[in-house]
KEKE-427985 format. One record per atom (N, C-alpha, C, O): residue in one letter; x, y, z. Coordinates in steps of 0.001 Angstrom, whole numbers, plus 500000, padded with zeros to 6 digits. Example, Ala and Ser with C-alpha at 12.3 -4.5 7.8 and 13.67 -1.06 7.14 Angstrom:
BEGIN
A513190494310507800A512300495500507800A513200496700507800A514236496681508465S512850497750507080S513670498940507140S512900500030507870S513409501138508039
This chain:
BEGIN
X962438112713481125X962316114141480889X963225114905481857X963020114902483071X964250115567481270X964846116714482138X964047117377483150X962845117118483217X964714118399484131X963708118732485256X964382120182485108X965584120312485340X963596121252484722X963888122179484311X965172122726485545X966191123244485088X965067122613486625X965963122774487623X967600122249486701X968661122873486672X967354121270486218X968579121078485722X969105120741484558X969945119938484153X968106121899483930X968262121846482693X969336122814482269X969282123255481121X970268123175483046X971098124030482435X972343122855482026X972898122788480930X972518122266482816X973526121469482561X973914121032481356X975078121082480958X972750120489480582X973409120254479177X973319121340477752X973659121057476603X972703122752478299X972733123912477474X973363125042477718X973322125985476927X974146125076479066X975415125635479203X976392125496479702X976627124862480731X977336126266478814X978757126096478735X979670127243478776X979361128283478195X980561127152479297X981731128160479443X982822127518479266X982736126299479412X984001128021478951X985336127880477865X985913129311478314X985160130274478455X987459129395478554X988234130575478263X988097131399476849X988008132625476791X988096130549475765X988301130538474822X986647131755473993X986358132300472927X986207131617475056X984583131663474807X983998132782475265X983416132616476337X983939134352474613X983276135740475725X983849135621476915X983282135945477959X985293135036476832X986193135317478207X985928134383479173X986492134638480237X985153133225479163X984706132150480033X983483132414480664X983162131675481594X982638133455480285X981484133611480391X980707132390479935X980995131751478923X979573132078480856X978611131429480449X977780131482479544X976836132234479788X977755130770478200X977034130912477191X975742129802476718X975574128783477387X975094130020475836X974000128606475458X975217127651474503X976065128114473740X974975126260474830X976082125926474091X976032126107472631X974878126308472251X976915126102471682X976721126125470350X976938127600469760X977125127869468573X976878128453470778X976616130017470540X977073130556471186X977287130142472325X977513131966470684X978594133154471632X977195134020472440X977361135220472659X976055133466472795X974845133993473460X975257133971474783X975575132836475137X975391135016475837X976009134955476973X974192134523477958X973035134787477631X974808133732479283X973259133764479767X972895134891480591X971758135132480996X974404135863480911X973688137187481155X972686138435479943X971830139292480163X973321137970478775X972994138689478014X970756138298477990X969766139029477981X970979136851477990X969685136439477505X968898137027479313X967730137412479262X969238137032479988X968418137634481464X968480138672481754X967948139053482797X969329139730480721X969101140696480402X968016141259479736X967276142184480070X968035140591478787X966718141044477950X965309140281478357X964231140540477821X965536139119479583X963934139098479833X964229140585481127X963510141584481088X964794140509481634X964644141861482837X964153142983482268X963670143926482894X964301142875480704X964231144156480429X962679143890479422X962334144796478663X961974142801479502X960930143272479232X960376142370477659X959288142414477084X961514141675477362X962092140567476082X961090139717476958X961192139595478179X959824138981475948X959410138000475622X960023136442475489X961250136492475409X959688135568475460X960677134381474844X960446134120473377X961098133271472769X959728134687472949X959181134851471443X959937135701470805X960592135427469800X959882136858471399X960563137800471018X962620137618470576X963364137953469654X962734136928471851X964260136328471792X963914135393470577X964419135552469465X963235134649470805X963594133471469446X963285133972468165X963761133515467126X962489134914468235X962810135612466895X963859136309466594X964530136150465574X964007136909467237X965337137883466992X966672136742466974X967458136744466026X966777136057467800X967646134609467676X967106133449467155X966263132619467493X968027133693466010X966825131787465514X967550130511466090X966896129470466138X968679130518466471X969603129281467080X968663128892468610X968296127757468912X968433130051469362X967338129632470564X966338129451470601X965382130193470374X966424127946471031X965084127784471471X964233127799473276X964813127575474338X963245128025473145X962679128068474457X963218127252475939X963206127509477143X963675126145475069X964337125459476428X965522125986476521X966039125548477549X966439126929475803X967854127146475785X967325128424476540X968210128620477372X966471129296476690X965963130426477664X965572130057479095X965929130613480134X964834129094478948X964295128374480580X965951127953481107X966415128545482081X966646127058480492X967904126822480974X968760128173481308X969625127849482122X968853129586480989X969326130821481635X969135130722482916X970003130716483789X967711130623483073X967031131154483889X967635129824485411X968225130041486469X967298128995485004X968017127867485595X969387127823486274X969633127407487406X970247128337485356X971154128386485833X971741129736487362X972536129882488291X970745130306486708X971108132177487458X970697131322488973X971560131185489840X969556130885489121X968708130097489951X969705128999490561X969815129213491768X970166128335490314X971355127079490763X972585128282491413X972815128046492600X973477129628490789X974212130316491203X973688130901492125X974508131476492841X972492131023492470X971803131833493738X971835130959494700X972277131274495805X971220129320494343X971021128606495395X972784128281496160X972836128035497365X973817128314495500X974948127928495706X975389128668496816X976179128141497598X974816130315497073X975503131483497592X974994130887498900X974256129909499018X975593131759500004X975074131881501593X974209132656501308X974386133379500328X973145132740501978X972124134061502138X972341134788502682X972264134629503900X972770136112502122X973152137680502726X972098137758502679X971332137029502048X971622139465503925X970939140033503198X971134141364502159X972146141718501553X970101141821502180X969925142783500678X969431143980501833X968639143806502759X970211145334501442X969801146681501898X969336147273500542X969818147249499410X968028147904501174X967518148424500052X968210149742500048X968000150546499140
């Protein structure tokens, strides 16, 4: 069983060729900012998979995954509120 930690690996992908080399779900021009957009904003995972029928729940947990792996990568600044 995959480990959700690294489950982005095999559901995203980026390409030049592809929303400019943006990170997408593979198979689809679905950006993974676009999809952590709409949970920030209040989007369900139900809600996404309805409105998207190509995603499925693990192709949302893998967003989330990935944003999570680009955070862990950074130095820790801090944040001024």
């Amino acid at each position: 069983m995959e480990s959700i930690k690294d489950s982005w690996k095999i559901r995203i992908h980026s390409s030049p060729e592809i929303l400019g080399g943006k990170p997408v779900i593979k198979g689809t021009r679905i950006s993974v900012s676009f999809i952590l957009n709409l949970i920030s904003n209040g989007a369900t995972f139900e809600e996404i998979m309805d409105e998207y029928k190509d995603l499925s729940r693990d192709d949302i947990k893998a967003c989330i995954a990935y944003a999570i792996h680009l955070i862990d990568l950074k130095e820790p600044s801090r944040l001024s509120a």
